[in-house]
N, C-alpha and C positions, 0 to 999 in steps of 0.2 A: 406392164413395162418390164423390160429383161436389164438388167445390170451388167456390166462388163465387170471383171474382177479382175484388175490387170495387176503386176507384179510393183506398178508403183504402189496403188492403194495399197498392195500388203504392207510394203514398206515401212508408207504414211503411219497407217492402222499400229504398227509395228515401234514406230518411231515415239507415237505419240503415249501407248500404253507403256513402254522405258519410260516417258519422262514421268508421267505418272505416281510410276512408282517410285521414281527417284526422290518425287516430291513427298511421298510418301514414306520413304526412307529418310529425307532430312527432318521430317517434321517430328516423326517420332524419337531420330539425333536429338533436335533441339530440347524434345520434354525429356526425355532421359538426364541430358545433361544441365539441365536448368532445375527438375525434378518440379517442373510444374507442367500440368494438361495443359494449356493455353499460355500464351505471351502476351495477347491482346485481350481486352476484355472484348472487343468486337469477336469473338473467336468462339466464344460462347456465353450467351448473353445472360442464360439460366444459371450455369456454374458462377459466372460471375457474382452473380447477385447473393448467392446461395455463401457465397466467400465473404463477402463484404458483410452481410447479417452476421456472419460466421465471427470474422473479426472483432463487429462489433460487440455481441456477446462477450468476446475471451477479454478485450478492453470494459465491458464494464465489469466484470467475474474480478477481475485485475484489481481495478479500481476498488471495489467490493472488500476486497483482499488485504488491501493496504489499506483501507479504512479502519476495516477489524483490526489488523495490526497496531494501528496509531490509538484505536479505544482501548485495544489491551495493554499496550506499554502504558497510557495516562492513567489508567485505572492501578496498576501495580506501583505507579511513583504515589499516587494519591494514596493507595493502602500503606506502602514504606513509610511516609510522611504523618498518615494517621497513625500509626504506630508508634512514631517518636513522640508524636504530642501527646498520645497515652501516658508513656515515660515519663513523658517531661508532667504532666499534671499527677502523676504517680506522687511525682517527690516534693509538690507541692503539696501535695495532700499528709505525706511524711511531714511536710517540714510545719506546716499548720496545727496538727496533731501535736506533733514536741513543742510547740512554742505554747497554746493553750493547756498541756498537762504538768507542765514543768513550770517552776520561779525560776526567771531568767533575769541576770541582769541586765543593763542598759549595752553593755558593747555585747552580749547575746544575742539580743534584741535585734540592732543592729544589724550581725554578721547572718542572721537570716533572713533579714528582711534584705540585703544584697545579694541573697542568693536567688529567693525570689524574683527580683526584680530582673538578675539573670536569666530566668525560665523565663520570664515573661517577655525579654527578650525573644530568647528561643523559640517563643510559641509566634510570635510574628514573623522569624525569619521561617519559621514553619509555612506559618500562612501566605507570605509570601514567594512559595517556593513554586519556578514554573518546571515545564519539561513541553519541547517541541515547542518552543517560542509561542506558550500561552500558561497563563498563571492556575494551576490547579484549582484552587480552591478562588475560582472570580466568577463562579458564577456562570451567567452567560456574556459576560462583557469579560474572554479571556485574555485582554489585551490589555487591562490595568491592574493595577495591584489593588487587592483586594483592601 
């Protein structure tokens, strides 16, 4: 079978490889200027998929991330707070030690046994002390006071 090659088909042939390219020129406009390889996930079904695992990862990496951050911050309020209750039973231990080595009188007495009483204050508002709307020292039920 012999072919005619007449100056339409060049045309055609002509006509059809511009639009081609054109498309081929927009498409790579679009990723340039959007700075993604595809717009549809129909577009490429492997990169797709390869995106979404991808995302998922950095969402739980993320997740991951602020988790540590929230054990480290409860961890550093519960060390401050142990600290104070060191203190605070420091001076209880001071103030027990002078009250048994010493004759005291009755408003001596007294005036330490109200100090005390204030530490022991202290040490519950200790224990009750939360951070990130859950009480440190509760346990696994961080939603009551201890």
């Amino acid at each position: 079978m012999v072919f005619r090659v007449t100056a339409q088909n060049q045309i055609r042939n002509l006509l059809s490889s511009i639009q081609d390219r054109q498309s081929a020129i927009q498409t790579a406009q679009i990723q340039v200027s959007s700075g993604k390889k595809f717009t549809k996930p129909s577009e490429n079904a492997v990169a797709t998929d390869r995106s979404l695992s991808l995302q998922r990862a950095i969402s739980f990496y993320d997740r991951l991330q602020e988790n540590s951050n929230n054990a480290r911050d409860f961890n550093n309020a519960a060390d401050a707070e142990l600290g104070s209750a060191v203190d605070v039973m420091q001076r209880v231990r001071e103030l027990t030690i002078a009250a048994a080595s010493e004759a005291l009188n009755e408003q001596q007495v007294n005036g330490l046994s109200g100090e005390i009483i204030a530490l022991l204050d202290r040490l519950t508002d200790i224990a009750n002390t939360s951070a990130d709307g859950g009480y440190i020292f509760g346990g696994f039920q961080t939603d009551k006071k201890p």
